[in-house]
C-alpha positions as CSV (number, residue, x, y, z in Angstrom):
1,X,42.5,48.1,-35.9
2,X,43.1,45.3,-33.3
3,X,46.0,46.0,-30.7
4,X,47.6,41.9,-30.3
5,X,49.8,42.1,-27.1
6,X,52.1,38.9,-26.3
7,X,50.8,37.1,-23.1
8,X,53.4,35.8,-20.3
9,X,53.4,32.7,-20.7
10,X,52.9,31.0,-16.7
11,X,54.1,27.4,-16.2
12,X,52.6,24.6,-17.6
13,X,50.7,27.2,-20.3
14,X,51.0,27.5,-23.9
15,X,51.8,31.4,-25.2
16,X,48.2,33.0,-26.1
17,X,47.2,35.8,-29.0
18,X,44.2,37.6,-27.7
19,X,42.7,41.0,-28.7
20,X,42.9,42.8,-25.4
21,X,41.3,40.3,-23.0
22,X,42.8,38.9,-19.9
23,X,44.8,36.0,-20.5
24,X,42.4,32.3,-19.9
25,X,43.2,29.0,-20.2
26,X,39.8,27.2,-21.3
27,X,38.7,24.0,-19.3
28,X,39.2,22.1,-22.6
29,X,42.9,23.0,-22.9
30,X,43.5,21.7,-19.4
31,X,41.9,18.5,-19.6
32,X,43.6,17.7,-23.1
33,X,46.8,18.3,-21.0
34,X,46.0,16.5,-18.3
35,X,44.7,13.1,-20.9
36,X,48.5,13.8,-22.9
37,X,50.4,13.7,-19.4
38,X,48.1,10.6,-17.9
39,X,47.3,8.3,-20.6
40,X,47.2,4.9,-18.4
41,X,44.2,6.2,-15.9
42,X,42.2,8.2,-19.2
43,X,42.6,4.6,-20.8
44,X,41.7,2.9,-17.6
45,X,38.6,5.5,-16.7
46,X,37.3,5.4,-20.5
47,X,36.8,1.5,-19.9
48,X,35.7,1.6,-16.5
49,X,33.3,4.3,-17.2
50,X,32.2,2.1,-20.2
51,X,32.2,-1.7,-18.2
52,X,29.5,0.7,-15.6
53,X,27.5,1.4,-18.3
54,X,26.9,-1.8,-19.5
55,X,26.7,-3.3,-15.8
56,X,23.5,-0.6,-15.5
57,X,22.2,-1.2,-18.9
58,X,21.8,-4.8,-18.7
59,X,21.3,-4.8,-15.2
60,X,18.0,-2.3,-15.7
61,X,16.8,-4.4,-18.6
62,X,17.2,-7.8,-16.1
63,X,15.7,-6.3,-13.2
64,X,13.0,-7.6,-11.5
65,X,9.7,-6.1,-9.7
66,X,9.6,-8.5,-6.8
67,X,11.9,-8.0,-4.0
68,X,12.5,-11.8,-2.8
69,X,13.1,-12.1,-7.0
70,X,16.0,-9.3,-6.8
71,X,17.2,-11.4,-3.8
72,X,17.8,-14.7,-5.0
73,X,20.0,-12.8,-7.8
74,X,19.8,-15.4,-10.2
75,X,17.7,-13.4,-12.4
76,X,21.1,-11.7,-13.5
77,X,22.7,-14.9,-15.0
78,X,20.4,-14.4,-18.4
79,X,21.1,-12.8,-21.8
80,X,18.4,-9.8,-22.4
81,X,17.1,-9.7,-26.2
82,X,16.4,-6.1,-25.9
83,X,20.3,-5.3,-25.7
84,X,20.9,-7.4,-28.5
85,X,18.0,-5.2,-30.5
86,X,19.2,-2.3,-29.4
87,X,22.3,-3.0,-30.5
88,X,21.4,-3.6,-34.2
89,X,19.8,-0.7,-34.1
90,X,22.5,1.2,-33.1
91,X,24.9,0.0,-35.5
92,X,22.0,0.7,-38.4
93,X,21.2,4.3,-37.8
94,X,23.5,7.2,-38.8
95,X,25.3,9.3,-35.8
96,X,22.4,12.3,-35.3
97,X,19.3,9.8,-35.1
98,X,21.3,7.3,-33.4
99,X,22.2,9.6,-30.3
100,X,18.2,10.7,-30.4
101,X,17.6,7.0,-30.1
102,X,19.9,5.9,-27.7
103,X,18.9,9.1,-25.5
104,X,15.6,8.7,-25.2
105,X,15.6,4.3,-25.1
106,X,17.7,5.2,-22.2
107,X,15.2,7.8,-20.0
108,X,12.8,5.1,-20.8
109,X,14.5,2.1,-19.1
110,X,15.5,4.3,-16.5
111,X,11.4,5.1,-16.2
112,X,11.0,0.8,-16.3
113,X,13.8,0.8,-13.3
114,X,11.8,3.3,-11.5
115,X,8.3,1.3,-12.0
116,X,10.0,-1.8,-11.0
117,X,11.3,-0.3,-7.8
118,X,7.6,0.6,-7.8
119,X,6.0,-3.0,-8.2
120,X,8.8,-4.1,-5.4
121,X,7.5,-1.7,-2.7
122,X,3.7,-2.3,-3.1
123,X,3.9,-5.8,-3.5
124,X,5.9,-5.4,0.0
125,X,2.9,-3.2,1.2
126,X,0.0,-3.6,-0.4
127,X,0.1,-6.9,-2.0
128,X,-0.6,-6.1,-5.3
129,X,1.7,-4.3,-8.1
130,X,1.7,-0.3,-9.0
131,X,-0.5,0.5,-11.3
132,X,0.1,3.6,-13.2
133,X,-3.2,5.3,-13.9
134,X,-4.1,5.1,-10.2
135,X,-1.8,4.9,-7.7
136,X,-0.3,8.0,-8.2
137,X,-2.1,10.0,-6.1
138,X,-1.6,7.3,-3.3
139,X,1.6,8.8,-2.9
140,X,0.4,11.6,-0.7
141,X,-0.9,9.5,1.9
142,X,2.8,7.8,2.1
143,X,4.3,10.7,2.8
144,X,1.7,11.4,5.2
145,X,2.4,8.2,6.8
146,X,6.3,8.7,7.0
147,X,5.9,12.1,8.5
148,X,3.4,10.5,11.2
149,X,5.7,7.6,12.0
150,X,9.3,9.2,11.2
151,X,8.9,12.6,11.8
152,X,8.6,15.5,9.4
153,X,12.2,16.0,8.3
154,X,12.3,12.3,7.7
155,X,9.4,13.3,5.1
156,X,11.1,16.1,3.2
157,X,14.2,14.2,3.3
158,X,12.7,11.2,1.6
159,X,10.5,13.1,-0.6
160,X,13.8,14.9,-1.6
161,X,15.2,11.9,-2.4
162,X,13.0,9.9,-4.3
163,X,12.7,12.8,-6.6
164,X,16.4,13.3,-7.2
165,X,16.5,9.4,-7.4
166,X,14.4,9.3,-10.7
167,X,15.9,12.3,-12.1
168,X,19.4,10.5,-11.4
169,X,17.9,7.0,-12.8
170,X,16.7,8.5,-15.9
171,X,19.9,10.8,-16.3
172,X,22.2,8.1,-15.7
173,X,20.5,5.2,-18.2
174,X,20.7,7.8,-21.0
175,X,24.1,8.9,-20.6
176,X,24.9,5.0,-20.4
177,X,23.1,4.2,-23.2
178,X,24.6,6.9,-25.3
179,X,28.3,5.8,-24.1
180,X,27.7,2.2,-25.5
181,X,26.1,3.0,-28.8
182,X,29.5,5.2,-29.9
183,X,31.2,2.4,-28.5
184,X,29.6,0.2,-30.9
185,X,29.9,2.9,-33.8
186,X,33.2,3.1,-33.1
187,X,34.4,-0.9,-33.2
188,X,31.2,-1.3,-35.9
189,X,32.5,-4.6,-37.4
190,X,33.7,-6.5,-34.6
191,X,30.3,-5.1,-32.9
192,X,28.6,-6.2,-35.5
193,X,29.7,-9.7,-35.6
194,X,29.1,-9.9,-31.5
195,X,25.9,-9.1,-32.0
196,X,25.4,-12.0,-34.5
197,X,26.8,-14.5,-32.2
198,X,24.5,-12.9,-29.5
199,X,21.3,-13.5,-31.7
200,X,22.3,-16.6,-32.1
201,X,23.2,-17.9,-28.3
202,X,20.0,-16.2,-27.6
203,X,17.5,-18.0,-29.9
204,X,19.1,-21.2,-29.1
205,X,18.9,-20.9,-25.6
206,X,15.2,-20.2,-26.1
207,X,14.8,-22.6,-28.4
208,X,15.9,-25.2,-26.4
209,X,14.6,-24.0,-22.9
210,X,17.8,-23.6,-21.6
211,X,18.1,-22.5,-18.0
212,X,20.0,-21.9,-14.7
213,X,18.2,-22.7,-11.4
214,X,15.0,-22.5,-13.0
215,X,15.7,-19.6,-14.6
216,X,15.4,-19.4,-18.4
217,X,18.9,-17.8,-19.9
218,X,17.0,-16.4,-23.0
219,X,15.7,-13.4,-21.7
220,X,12.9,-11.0,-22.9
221,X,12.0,-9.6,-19.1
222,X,11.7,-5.6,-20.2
223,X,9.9,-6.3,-22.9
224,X,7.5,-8.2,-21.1
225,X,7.5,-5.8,-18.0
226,X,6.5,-3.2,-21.1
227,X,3.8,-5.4,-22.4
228,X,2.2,-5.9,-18.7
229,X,2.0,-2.4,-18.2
230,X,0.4,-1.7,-21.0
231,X,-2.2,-4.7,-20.6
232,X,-2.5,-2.9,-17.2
233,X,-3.7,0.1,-18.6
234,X,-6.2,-1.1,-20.9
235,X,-7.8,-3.4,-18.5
236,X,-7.6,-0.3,-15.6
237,X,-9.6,1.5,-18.3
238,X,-12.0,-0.6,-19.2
239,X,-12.6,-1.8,-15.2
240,X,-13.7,2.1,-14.8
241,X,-16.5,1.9,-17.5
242,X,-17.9,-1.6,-16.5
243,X,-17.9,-0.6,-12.8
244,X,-20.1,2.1,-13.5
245,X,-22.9,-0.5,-14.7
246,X,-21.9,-2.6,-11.8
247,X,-22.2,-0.1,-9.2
248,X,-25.6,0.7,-10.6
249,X,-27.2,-2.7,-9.9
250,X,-28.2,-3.0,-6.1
251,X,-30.1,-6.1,-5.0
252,X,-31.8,-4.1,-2.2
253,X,-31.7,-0.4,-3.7
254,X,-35.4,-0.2,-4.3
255,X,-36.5,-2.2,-0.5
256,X,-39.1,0.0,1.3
257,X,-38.1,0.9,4.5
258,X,-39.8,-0.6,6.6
259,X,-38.3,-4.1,4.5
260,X,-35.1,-3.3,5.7
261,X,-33.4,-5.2,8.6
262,X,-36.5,-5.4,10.7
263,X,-35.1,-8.4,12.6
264,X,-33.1,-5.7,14.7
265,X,-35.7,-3.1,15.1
266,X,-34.5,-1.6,18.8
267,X,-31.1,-2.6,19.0
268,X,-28.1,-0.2,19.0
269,X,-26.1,-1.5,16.3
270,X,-22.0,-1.0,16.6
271,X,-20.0,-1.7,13.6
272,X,-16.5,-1.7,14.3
273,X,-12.9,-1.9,11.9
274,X,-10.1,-3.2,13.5
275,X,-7.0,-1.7,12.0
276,X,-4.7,-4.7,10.2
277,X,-6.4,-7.4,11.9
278,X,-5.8,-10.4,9.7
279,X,-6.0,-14.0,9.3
280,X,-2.1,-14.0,10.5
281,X,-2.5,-12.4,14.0
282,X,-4.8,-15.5,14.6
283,X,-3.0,-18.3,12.5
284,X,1.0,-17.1,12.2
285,X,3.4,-18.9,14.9
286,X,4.4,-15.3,15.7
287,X,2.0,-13.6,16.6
288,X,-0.9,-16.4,17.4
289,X,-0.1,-17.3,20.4
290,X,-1.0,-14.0,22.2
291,X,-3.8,-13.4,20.0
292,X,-5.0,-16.3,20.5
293,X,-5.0,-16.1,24.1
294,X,-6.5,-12.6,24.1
295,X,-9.6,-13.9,22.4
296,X,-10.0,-16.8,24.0
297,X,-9.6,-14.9,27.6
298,X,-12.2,-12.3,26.2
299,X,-14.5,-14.6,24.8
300,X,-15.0,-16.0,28.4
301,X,-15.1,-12.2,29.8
302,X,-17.6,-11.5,27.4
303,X,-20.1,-14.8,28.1
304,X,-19.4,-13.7,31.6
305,X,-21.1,-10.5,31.3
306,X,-23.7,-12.6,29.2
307,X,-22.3,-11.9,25.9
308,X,-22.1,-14.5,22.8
309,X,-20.4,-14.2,19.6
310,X,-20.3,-15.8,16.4
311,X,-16.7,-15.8,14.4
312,X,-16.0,-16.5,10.7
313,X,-13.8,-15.6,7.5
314,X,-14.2,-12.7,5.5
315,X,-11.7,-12.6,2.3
316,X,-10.7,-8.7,1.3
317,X,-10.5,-6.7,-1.0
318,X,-7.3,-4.9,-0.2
319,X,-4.1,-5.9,1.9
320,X,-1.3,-4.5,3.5
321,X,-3.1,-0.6,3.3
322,X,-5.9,1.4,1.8
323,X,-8.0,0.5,4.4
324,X,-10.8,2.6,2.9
325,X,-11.4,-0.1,0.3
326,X,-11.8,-2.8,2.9
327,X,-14.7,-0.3,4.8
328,X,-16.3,0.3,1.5
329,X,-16.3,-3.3,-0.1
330,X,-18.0,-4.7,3.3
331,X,-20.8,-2.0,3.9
332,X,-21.3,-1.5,-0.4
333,X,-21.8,-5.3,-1.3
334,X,-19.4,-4.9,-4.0
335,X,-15.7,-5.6,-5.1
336,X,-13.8,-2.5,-4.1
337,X,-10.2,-3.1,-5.1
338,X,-8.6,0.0,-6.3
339,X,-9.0,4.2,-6.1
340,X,-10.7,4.6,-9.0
341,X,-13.6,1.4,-8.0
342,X,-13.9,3.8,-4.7
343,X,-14.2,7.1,-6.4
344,X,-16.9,5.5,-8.6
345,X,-18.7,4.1,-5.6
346,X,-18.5,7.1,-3.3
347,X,-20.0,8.9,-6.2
348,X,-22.7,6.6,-6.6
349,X,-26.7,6.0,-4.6
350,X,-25.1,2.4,-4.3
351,X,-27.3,1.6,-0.4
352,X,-24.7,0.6,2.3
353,X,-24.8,-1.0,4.8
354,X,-25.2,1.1,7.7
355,X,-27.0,3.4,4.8
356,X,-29.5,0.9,5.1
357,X,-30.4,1.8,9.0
358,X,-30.5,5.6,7.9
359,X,-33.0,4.8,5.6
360,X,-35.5,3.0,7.5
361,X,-35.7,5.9,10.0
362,X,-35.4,4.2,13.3
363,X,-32.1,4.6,13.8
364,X,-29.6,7.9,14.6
365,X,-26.6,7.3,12.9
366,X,-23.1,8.0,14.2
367,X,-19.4,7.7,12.9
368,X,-16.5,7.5,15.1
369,X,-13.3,8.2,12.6
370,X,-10.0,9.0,15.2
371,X,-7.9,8.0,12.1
372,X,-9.6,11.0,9.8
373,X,-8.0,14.3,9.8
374,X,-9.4,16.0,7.0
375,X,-13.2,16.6,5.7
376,X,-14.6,13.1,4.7
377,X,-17.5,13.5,2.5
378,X,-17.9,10.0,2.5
379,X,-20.0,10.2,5.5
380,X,-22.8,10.9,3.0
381,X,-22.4,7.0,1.3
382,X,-22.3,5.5,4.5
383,X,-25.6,7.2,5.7
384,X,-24.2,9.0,8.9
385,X,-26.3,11.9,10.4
386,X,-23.4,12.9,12.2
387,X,-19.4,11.9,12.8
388,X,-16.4,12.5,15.0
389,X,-12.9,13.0,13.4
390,X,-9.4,13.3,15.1
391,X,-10.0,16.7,16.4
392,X,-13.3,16.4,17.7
393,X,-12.6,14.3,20.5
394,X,-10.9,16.4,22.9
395,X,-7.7,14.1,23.2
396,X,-4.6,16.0,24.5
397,X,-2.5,13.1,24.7
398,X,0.2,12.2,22.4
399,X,0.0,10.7,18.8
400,X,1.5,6.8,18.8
401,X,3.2,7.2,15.4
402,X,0.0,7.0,12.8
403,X,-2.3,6.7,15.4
404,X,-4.2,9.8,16.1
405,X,-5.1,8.8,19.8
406,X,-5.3,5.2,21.1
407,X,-8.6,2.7,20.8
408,X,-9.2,3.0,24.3
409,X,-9.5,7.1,24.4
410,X,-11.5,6.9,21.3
411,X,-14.0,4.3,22.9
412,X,-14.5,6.3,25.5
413,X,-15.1,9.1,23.8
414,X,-17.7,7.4,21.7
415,X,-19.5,6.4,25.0
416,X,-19.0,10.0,26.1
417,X,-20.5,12.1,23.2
418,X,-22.6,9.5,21.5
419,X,-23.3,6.1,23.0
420,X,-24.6,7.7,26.4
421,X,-27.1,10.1,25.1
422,X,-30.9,9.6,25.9
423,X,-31.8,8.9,22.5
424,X,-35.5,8.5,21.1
425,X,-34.1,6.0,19.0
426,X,-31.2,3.3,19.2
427,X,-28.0,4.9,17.8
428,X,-26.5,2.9,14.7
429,X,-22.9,3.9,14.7
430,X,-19.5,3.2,12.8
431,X,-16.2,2.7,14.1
432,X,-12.7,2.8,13.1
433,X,-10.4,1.7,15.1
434,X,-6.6,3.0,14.5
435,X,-3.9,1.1,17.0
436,X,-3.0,-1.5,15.1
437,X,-1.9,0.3,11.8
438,X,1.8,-0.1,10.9
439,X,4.5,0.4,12.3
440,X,3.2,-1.0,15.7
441,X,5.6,1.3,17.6
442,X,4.9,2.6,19.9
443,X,1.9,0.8,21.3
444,X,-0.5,2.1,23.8
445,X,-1.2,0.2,27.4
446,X,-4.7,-0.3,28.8
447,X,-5.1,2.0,31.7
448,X,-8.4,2.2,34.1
449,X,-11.5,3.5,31.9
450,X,-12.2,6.1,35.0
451,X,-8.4,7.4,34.4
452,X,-8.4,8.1,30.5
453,X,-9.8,11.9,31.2
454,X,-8.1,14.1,28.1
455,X,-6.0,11.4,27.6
456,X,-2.5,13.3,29.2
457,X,-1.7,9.6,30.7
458,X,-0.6,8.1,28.1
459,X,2.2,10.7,27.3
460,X,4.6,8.2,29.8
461,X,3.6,5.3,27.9
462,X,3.9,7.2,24.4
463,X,7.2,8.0,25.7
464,X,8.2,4.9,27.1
465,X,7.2,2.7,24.3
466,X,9.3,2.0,21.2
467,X,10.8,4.0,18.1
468,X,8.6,3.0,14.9
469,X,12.8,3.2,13.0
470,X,13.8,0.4,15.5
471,X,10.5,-1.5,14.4
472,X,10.6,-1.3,10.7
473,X,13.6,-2.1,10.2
474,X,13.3,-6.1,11.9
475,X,10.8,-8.4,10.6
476,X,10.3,-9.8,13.8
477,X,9.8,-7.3,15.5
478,X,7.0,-6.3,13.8
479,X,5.4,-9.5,13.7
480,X,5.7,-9.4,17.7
481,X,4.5,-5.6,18.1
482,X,1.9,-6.4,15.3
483,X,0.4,-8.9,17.5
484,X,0.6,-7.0,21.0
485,X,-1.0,-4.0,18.8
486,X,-3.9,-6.7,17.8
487,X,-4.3,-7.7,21.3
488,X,-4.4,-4.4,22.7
489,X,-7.1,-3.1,20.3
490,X,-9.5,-6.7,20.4
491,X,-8.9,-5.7,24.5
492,X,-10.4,-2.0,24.5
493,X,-13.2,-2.8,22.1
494,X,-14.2,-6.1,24.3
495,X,-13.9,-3.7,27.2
496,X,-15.8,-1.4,26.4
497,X,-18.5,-3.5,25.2
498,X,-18.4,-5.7,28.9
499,X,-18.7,-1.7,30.1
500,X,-21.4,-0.2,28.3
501,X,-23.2,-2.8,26.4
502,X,-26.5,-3.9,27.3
503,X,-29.2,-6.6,26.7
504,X,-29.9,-4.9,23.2
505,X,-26.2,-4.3,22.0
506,X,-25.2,-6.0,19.1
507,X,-21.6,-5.4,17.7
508,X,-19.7,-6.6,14.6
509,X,-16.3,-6.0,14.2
510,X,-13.8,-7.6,11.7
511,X,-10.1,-6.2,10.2
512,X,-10.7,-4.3,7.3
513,X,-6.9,-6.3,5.8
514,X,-3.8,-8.3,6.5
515,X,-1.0,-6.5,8.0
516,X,2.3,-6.0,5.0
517,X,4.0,-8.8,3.3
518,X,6.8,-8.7,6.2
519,X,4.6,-9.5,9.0
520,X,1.9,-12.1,7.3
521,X,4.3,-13.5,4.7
522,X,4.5,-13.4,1.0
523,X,2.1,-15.9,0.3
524,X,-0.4,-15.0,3.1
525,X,-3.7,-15.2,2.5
526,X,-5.8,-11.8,2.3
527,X,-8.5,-13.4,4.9
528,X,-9.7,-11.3,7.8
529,X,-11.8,-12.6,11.3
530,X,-15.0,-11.0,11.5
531,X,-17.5,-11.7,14.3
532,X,-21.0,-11.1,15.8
533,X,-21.6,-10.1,19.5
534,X,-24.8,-9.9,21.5
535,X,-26.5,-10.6,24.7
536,X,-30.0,-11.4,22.8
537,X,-29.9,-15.1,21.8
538,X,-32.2,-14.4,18.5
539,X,-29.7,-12.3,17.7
540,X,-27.2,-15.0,16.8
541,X,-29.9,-17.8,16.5
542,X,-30.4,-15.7,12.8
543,X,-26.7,-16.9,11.4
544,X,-27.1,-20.2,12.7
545,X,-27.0,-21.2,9.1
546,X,-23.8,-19.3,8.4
547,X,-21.6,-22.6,9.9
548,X,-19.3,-19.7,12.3
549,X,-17.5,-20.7,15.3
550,X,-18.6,-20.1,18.3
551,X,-16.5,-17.1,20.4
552,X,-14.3,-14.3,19.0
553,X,-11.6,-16.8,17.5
554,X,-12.7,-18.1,14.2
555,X,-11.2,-21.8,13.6
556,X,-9.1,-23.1,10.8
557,X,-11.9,-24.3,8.8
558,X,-14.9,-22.2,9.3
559,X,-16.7,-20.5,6.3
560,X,-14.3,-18.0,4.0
561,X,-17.0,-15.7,1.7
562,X,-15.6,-12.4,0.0
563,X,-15.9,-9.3,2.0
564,X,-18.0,-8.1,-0.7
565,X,-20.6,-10.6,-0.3
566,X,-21.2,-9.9,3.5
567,X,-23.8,-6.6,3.4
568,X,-26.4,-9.1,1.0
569,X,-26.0,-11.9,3.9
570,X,-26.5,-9.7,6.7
571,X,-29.0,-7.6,4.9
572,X,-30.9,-11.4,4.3
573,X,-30.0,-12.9,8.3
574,X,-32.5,-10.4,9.5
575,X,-35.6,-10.0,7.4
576,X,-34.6,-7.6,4.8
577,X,-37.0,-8.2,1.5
578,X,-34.6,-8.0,-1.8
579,X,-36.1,-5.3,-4.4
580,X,-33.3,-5.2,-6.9
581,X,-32.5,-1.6,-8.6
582,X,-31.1,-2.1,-11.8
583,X,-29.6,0.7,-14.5
């Protein structure tokens, strides 16, 4: 039988029967007291708790994917049709199924918030929206990328972040979501009747096109955002499958050998990517000027040393990033414009470009890849015998944020290990260049070629130079270190070339994709400069036809093709016979 003691009662507690236990006040009893003794601030909390959650509600269903969008802040100033839906729907389902609802609507506009605040920063970046099937595995490389330019506790930090962010983002939106739908059960008729007159504003104001600064006040943005993914999808889907056929149909896959670029038989062939360089470092009034200049003063270096070049347009296939997809659209011939286009293509006997040399068996066949850090089995699709990555080029010096090593170091080395070798054949050889990648900060200097050594002298200048956070963060700052970091890289390549080229050098070098949205602009083009060098006259007498400017700086108007279509005319400039290969 039970033993029930009486409790001392303590201040501010009620007497308690218990059965033995210690004496506890539960949590509930003390906030019931404290919501009798404080009924203003519960009142005022309950409705400013409730006034958030609508402010998040329809601000989520309102919010755009473009940044400059989210800027102007006009967007906010419509009236959503999802709320008033969801609303109706709220009112019409019992309690249990209406919590489910509201639970789970609200994860999934906290999952729209989330890929919105994905479209904003790739649009920034890359140019081009998020796309859900393949861009997650993109993610790596930007934390790679932060770690490089920030540092690594920057990179845990932010990675920690984002992921408590979208927990937080989906928490949040359901909990809001569930507050206002027992609001609305709990004021049903005078909810009801709002969201009559709400239906009714809404399909008048679409009827009649109503709008504020150009922006229509009936409103139907999440639903659309949902729609557009979904479109997204399908077409990502279907792209893989009629790639594959694509991919499969080579208009020079089945040309002999000795058909294949014989109009450069005995030339050591250098095919170089300059890292960012766009149509903006030549054409922006930011950074143009000392481009400009830099080209100009090398082309006359150059055609001093007796050096020509030819310079035109090349439009491509990627911006802002993934340079990978620029490399492979321009040596592949075809329209490389997302991950899953490259995994396909990597996969694939599709001939490259510098493939093409390999084949013919005249050439050796070299890659110089500072920026790769990691095995690249790619080498195999670009038909290299051999390649160089970061750690295979003896630098000791410091890293300038992203960059492994600066272009200069990296040149030398490529004259050092590769370019300088008695050869019984000319070398064909690929190049990636890696000083002009983002942030621009800090920025290497040009020192005498005969001083590089290990590259220990740039550890002043590394330290000297400045912090990529200081760059980042100012748009015009990086449009001016963008430029100097375009100048400094068109300067070690043109050196090197006045250096160690000779009468049977030819080089092509071009950007691989415009800089970010923050440095070329929001509606920059995705055009890139790509020229032809060489001492032999023949040489350029070939392209004659191709309309290019004469020198390194392409003008205004010369000849814009798609990067995809420049392996077929090169391929056809000098001699090589078409033998289609077809599935």
């Amino acid at each position: 039988m039970p033993v029930f003691t009486r409790v001392r009662q303590e201040p501010d507690t009620a007497d308690t029967i218990t059965d033995g236990t210690a004496p506890e006040v539960g949590l509930r009893s003390r906030l019931a007291g404290w919501r009798d003794r404080h009924p203003t601030a519960v009142r005022n909390t309950r409705w400013t708790v409730t006034v958030l959650a609508a402010v998040l509600v329809l601000g989520a269903l309102l919010l755009p994917n473009r940044l400059t969008t989210l800027e102007a802040g006009r967007w906010f100033t419509r009236i959503p049709v999802e709320a008033i839906i969801g609303a109706a729907v709220a009112l019409a389902l019992p309690r249990r199924p209406r919590l489910v609802v509201a639970a789970l609507s609200g994860a999934a506009l906290g999952a729209m918030v989330v890929l919105n605040l994905l479209d904003m920063g790739f649009v920034e970046y890359l140019g081009r929206p998020f796309n859900v099937v393949l861009d997650w595995e993109l993610l790596p490389d930007a934390q790679s990328y932060i770690a490089d330019s920030m540092g690594k506790a920057v990179e845990v930090g932010a990675t920690i972040g984002v992921f408590v962010l979208i927990f937080v983002v989906l928490g949040v939106m359901a909990l809001a979501m569930v507050r206002l739908s027992n609001l609305l059960a709990l004021h049903k008729q005078i909810a009801t009747r709002g969201t009559l007159a709400a239906a009714v504003v809404w399909v008048t104001c679409s009827a009649l096109g109503l709008q504020i600064a150009g922006v229509p006040v009936a409103s139907d943005r999440t639903a659309g955002a949902v729609a557009v993914q979904a479109v997204r999808v399908r077409d990502t889907l279907r792209d893989e499958a009629e790639f594959q056929k694509v991919a499969k149909v080579d208009e020079f896959g089945n040309t002999p050998p000795g058909q294949l670029v014989p109009d450069l038989r005995g030339k050591d062939m250098i095919f170089t990517f300059i890292e960012s360089y766009g149509r903006s470092a030549i054409e922006d009034p930011v950074e143009a000027p000392g481009v400009d200049a830099t080209l100009d003063a090398r082309t006359k270096a150059l055609a001093k040393a007796g050096f020509h070049a030819r310079s035109g347009w090349l439009t491509s296939a990627t911006y802002g990033g993934s340079s990978w997809l620029g490399h492979s659209t321009t040596m592949s011939g075809l329209w490389i414009s997302n991950q899953q286009r490259y995994r396909t293509l990597m996969a694939s006997d599709h001939m490259s470009l510098t493939e093409a040399f390999k084949k013919t068996g005249d050439w050796d066949t070299v890659g110089i890849m500072p920026g790769v850090q990691k095995s690249w089995p790619e080498s195999k699709f670009y038909g290299l015998d051999s390649y160089r990555n970061a750690f295979q080029m003896g630098y000791k010096g410091p890293k300038f944020s992203w960059s492994t090593m600066p272009d200069q170091y990296a040149l030398q080395q490529f004259q050092n290990l590769e370019h300088s070798k008695k050869r019984s054949k000319p070398l064909m050889s690929l190049v990636i260049l890696t000083s002009s990648h983002q942030p621009w900060a800090p920025i290497p200097k040009m020192v005498p070629w005969d001083d590089l050594g290990d590259g220990s002298v740039f550890k002043a200048i590394q330290k000297a130079g400045n912090k990529p956070s200081d760059i980042i963060a100012s748009s015009p700052r990086s449009q001016a270190e963008y430029g100097r970091s375009v100048q400094y890289s068109v300067t070690a390549l043109t050196q090197w070339l006045e250096r160690y080229g000779n009468d049977n050098t030819v080089l092509v070098f071009l950007g691989d994709h415009q800089p970010i949205a923050r440095v070329s602009g929001n509606h920059a083009s995705r055009d890139v400069p790509v020229s032809i060098v060489a001492k032999d006259p023949k040489v350029l007498d070939k392209i004659d036809s191709w309309g290019w400017s004469d020198g390194l700086r392409p003008a205004h108007d010369a000849p814009v093709w798609k990067m995809s279509a420049f392996r077929d005319k090169f391929l056809t400039a000098y001699g090589s016979t078409p033998h289609p290969k077809k599935d």
